[in-house]
C-alpha positions in Angstrom: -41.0 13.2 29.8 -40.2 16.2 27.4 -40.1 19.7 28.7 -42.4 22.3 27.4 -41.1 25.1 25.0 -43.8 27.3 23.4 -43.2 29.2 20.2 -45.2 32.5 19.1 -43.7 33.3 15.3 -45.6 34.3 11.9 -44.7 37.4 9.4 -44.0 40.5 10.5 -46.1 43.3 11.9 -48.7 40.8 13.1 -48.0 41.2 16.6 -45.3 38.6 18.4 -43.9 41.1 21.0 -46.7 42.1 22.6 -48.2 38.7 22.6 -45.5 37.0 23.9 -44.6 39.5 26.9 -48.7 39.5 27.7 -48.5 35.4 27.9 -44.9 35.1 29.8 -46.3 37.1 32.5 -49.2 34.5 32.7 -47.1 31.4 32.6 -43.7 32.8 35.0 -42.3 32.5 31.3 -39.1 34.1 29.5 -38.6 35.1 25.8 -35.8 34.1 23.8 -35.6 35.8 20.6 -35.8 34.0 17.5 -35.4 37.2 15.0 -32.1 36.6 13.1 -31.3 40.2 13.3 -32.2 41.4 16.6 -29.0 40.1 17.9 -27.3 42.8 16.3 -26.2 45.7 19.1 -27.2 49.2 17.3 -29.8 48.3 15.0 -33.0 49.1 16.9 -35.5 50.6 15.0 -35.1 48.9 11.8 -35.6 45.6 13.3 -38.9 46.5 15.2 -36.7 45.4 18.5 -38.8 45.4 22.0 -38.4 49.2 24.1 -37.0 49.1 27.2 -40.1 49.2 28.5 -41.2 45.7 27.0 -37.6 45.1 28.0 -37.7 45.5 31.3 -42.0 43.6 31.9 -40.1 39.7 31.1 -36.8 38.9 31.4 -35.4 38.8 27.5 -32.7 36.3 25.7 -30.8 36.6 22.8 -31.1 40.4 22.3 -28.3 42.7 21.4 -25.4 39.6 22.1 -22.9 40.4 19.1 -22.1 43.9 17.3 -23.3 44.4 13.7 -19.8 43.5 12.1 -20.0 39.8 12.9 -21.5 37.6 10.2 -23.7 35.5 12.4 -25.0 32.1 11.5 -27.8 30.1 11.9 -25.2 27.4 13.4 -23.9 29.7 15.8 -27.9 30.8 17.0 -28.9 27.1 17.6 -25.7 26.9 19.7 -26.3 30.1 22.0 -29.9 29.5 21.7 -30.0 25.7 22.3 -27.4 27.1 26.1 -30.2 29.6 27.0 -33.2 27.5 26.0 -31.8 24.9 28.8 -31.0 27.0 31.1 -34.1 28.7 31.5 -35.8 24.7 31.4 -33.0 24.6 35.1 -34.8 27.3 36.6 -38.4 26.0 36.1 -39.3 29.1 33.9 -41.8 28.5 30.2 -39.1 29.2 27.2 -40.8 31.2 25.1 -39.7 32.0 21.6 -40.6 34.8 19.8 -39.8 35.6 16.5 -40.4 35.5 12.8 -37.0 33.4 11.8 -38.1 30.2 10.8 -35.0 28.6 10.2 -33.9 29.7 13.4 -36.1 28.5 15.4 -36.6 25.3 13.6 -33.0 24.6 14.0 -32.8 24.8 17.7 -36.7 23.0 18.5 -37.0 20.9 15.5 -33.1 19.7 16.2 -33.0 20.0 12.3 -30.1 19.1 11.0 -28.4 21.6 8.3 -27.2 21.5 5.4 -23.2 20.8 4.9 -22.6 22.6 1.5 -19.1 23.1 1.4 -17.2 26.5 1.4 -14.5 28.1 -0.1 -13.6 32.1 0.6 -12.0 32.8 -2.7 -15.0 31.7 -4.8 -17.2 33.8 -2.5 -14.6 37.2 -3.0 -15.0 36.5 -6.6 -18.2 35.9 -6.7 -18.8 39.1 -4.6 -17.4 41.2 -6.9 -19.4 40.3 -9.7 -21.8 42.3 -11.8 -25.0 41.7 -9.0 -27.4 41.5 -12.1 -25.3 39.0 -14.2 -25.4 37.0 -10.6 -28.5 36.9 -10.1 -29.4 36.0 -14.6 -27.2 33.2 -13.9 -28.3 31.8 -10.4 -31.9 32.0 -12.0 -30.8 29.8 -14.6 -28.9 27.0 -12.6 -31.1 27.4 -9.5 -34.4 29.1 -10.3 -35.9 28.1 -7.0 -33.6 29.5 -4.8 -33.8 32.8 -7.3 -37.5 33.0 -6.9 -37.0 33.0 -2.9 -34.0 35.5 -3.0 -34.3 39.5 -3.8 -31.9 40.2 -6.8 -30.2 42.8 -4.1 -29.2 40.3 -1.3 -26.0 39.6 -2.4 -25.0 37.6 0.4 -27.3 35.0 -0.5 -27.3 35.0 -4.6 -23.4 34.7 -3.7 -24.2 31.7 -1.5 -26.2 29.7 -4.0 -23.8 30.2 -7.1 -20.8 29.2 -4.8 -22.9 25.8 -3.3 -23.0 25.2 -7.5 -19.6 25.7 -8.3 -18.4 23.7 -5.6 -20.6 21.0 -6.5 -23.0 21.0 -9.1 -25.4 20.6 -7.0 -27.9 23.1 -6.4 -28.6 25.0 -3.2 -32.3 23.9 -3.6 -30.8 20.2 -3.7 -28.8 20.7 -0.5 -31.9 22.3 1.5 -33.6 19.2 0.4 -31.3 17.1 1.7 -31.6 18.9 5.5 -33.9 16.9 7.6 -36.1 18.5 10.3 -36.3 15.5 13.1 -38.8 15.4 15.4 -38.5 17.6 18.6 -36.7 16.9 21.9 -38.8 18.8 23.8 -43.1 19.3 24.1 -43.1 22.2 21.8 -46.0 23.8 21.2 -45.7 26.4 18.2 -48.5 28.9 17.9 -48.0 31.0 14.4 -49.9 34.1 14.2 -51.4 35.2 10.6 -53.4 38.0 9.5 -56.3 36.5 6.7 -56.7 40.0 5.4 -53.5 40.1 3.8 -54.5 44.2 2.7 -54.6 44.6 6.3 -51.8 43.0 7.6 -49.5 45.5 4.3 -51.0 48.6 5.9 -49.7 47.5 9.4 -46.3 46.9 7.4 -46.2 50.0 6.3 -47.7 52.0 9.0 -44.8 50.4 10.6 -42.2 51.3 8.3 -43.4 55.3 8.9 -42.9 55.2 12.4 -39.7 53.5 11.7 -38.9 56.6 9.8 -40.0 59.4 12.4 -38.0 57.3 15.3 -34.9 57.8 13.3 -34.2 54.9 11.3 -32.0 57.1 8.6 -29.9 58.4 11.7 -29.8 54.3 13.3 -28.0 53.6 9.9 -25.6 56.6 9.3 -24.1 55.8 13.3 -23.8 52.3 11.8 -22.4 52.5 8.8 -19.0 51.4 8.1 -19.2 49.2 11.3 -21.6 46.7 9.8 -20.8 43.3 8.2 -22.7 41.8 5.1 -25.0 40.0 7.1 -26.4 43.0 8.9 -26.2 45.3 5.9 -28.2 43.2 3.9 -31.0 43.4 6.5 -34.4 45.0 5.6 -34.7 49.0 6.3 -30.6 48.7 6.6 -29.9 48.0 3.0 -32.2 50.5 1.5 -31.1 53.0 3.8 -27.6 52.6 2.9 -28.6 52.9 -0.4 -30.1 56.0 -0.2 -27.1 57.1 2.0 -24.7 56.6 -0.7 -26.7 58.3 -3.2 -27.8 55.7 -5.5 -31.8 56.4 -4.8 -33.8 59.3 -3.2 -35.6 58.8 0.4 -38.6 58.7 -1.0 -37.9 55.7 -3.2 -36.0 54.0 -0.5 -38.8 54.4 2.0 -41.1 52.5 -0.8 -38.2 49.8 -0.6 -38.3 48.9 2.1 -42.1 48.6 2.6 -42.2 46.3 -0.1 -39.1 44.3 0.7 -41.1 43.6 3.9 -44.3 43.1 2.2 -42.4 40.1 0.7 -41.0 39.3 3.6 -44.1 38.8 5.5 -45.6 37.0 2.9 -42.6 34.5 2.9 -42.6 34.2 6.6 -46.2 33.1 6.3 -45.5 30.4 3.8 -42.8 29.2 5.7 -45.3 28.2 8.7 -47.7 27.0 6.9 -46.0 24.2 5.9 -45.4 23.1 9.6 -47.8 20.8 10.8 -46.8 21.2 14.2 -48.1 24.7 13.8 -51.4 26.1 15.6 -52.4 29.0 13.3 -54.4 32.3 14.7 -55.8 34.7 12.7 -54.9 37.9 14.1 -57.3 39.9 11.7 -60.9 40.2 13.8 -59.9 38.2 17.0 -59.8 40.3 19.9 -56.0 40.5 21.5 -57.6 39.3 25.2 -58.9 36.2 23.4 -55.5 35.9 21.8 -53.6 36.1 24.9 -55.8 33.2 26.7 -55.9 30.9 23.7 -52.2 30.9 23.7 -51.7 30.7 27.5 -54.4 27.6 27.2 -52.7 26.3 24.6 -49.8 26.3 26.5 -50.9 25.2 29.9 -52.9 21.8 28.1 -51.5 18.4 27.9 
């Protein structure tokens, strides 16, 4: 017989954290993160990370487990995550994952198997150190899918996709194709929250982003900088910020950034989900949190 794992993801702002500590104290649960920047030690407030208060209400996994200069992987997360997942399974506790990385958390539940583009560190340097406009003219041209799903700033990514091509004219787009998500080894049961007023759920975003802003983000990312790798200084709130830092925008402008790199965001993360039909979608827009809470926890508990 499988063992139970229960999901809560969907785009950000929606309201995950609080959801998921309400319905682990229900169901003797724990929460494994499934946010691919969380992990990072330091960087807080830009990733919306849970206080120590929501800390310290349900025991938390994969939180704060490497410092911003590692490059981590989506490999290396279903391999930690996959250890803790089945540990927690040993001690008759509810995994619960939380978390708006879908790759992530498909990776480790839907044992999906990823792609094996090859890799080659001089291409990437070169790469790298191109023009980032002329990168991303020319990955729209030979890959204008993976363009249209990658900001024209995330070099880390733009990077990726021309060096998959050069390798071997094949496409990145190709080589996600190729990736198969199997079915799952265990009774997962993924609830994905989504807000039907999309207006509403942006205000939330940026609400968010303000409050970011008065709890310090600017002085988060000035203690980090220098110390972080591409990975976590590509992250949203962390790359605009070191933007403005370095002089190339005012705080204004930067502020605006970021709400709208997470406006995109959010509205990525909710097309990633819908796509899942394993997925139990909840509009978060009128329902009331209480009736939430007990839809999940009986969605959950029923075989």
């Amino acid at each position: 017989m499988k063992k139970r794992v229960l999901a809560i993801s969907g785009p950000t702002a929606v309201g995950k954290t609080e959801l998921a500590i309400c319905v682990a104290r229900e169901l003797d649960g724990e929460i494994i993160s499934c946010d691919s920047m969380q992990i990072y030690k330091g960087m807080d407030i830009g990733t919306a990370k849970p206080t120590r208060e929501e800390l310290a209400r349900v025991r938390h996994h994969m939180i704060d487990i490497v410092p911003p200069s590692v490059d981590f992987s989506c490999s290396d997360y279903k391999e930690m995550a996959t250890e803790v997942l089945e540990d927690v399974l040993s001690r008759g506790k509810l995994p619960i994952f939380c978390g708006g990385t879908g790759l992530y958390l498909e990776s480790v539940l839907y044992n999906g198997e990823l792609s094996d583009a090859p890799a080659d560190k001089s291409v990437r340097e070169r790469l790298m150190a191109e023009d980032p406009q002329k990168s991303w003219e020319r990955l729209v041209l030979v890959d204008p899918e993976a363009a249209a799903k990658t900001h024209i700033n995330n070099r880390v990514r733009v990077t990726r996709a021309l060096e998959i091509y050069e390798l071997t004219g094949v496409t990145k787009t190709e080589w996600d194709r190729r990736s198969k998500m199997q079915e799952s080894p265990y009774d997962t049961r993924l609830a994905v929250l989504f807000c039907s007023d999309r207006e509403r759920l942006y205000d939330r975003i940026n609400k968010r982003v303000d409050l970011m802003i008065e709890a310090g983000l600017e002085a988060e990312v000035r203690a980090l900088d220098g110390s972080m790798g591409r990975t976590a200084a590509a992250a949203i709130g962390y790359k605009e910020m070191i933007e403005y830092i370095n002089g190339a925008c005012e705080l204004s402008e930067a502020i605006e950034r970021i709400k709208q790199a997470s406006r995109n965001y959010a509205k990525r993360q909710d097309t990633w989900w819908r796509r899942n039909k394993n997925a139990r979608l909840i509009d978060t827009c009128d329902e009331n949190f209480k009736n939430i809470v007990n839809f999940v926890i009986s969605f959950a508990k029923n075989d």
